[in-house]
C-alpha positions as CSV (number, residue, x, y, z in Angstrom):
1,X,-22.4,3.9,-8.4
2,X,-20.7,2.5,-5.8
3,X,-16.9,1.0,-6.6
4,X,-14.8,-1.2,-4.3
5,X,-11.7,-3.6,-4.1
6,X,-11.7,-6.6,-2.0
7,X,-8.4,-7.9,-1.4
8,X,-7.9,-11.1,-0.6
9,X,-5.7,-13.2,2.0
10,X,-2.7,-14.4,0.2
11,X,-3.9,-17.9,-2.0
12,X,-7.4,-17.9,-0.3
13,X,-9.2,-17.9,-3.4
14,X,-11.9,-15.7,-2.0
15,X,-13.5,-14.8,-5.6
16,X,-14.0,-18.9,-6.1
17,X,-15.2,-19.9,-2.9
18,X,-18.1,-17.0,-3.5
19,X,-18.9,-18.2,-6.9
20,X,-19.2,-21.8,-5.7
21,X,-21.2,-20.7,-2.6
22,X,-23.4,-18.7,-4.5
23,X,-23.9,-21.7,-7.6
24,X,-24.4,-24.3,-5.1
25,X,-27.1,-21.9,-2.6
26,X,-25.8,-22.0,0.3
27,X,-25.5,-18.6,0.1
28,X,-28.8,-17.8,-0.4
29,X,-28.6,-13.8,-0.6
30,X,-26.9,-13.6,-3.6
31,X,-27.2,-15.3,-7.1
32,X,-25.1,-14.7,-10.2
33,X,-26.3,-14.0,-13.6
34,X,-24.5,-13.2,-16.9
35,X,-22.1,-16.4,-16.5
36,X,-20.9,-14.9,-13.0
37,X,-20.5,-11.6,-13.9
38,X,-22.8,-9.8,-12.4
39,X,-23.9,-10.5,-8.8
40,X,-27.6,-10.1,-7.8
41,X,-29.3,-9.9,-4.4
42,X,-32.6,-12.1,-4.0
43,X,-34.4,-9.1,-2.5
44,X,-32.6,-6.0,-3.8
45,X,-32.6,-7.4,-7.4
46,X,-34.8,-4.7,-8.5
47,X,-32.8,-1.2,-7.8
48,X,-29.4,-3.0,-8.7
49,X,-26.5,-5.4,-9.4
50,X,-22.6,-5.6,-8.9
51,X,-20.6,-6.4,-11.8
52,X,-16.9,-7.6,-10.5
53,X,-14.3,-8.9,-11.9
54,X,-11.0,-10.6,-10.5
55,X,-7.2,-11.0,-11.1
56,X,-4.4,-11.8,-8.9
57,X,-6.3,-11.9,-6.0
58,X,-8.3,-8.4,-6.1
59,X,-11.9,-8.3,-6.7
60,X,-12.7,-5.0,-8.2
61,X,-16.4,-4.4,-8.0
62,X,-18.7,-2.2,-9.1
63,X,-22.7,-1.8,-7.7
64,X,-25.3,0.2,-10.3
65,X,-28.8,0.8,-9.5
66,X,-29.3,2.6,-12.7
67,X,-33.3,2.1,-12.2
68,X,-33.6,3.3,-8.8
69,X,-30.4,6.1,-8.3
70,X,-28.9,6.3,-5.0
71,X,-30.0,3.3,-3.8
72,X,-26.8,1.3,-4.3
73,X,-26.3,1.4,-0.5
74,X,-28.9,-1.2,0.2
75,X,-26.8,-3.7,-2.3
76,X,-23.8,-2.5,-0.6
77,X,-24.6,-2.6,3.1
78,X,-25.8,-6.6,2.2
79,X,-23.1,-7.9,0.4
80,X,-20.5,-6.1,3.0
81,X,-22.3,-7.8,5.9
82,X,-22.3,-10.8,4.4
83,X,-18.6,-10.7,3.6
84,X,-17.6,-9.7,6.9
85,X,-20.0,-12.5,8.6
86,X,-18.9,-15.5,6.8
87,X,-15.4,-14.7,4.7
88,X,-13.4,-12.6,7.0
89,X,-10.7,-14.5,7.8
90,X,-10.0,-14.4,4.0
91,X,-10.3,-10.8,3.4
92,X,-6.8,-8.5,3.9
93,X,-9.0,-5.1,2.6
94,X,-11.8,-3.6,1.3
95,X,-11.3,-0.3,-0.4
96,X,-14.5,1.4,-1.4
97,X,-14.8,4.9,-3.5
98,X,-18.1,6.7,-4.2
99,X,-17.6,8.0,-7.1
100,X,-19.5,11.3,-7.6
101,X,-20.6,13.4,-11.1
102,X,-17.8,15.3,-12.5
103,X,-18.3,19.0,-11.4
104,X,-20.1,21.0,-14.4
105,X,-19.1,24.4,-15.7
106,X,-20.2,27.1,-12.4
107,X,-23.7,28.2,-12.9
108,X,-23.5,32.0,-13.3
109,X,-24.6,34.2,-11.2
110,X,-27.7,35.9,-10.8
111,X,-28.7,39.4,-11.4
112,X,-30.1,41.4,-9.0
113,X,-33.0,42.9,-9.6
114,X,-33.2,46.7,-8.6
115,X,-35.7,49.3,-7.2
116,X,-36.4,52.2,-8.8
């Protein structure tokens, strides 16, 4: 999983102008399903999806590919590209985290075996 915050220019209702883009096709790379709550790609559909929500101007935004693991980058890499080609005069940040798996318990170690 990939997590990230988009933060947008002070009232440039970034989150709205995507949805209407997306509703209306002329942004063609993306589509929304689940009443806008999860973003698809028209390509990268199968290994993924973002779901995102939004509130006071911060998208928070999180891409699963729970059928293909570790291929969230491919989702990622589009939707960043597009943002930064079209909407970047409305963007203050991005923040992105890659969240990892907690650490497990240390394996123990192994015993040696000896000659006799």
């Amino acid at each position: 999983m990939i997590q990230m915050q988009i933060i947008e220019q002070p009232g440039a209702g970034l989150h709205a102008e995507l949805v209407a883009a997306m509703r209306s096709g002329s942004l063609q790379t993306f589509f929304l399903k689940k009443r806008g709550k999860r973003v698809m790609h028209t390509t990268y559909s199968t290994p993924g999806w973002m779901k995102w929500t939004h509130e006071d101007g911060v998208m928070n935004c999180s891409i699963l590919s729970p059928k293909k693991p570790g291929m969230e980058w491919k989702f990622f890499g589009a939707f960043l590209g597009r943002l930064a080609d079209r909407f970047a005069d409305e963007i203050h940040s991005i923040n992105v985290q890659f969240p990892g798996e907690p650490p497990g318990p240390p394996k123990p170690a192994k015993k040696r075996k000896t000659r006799r």
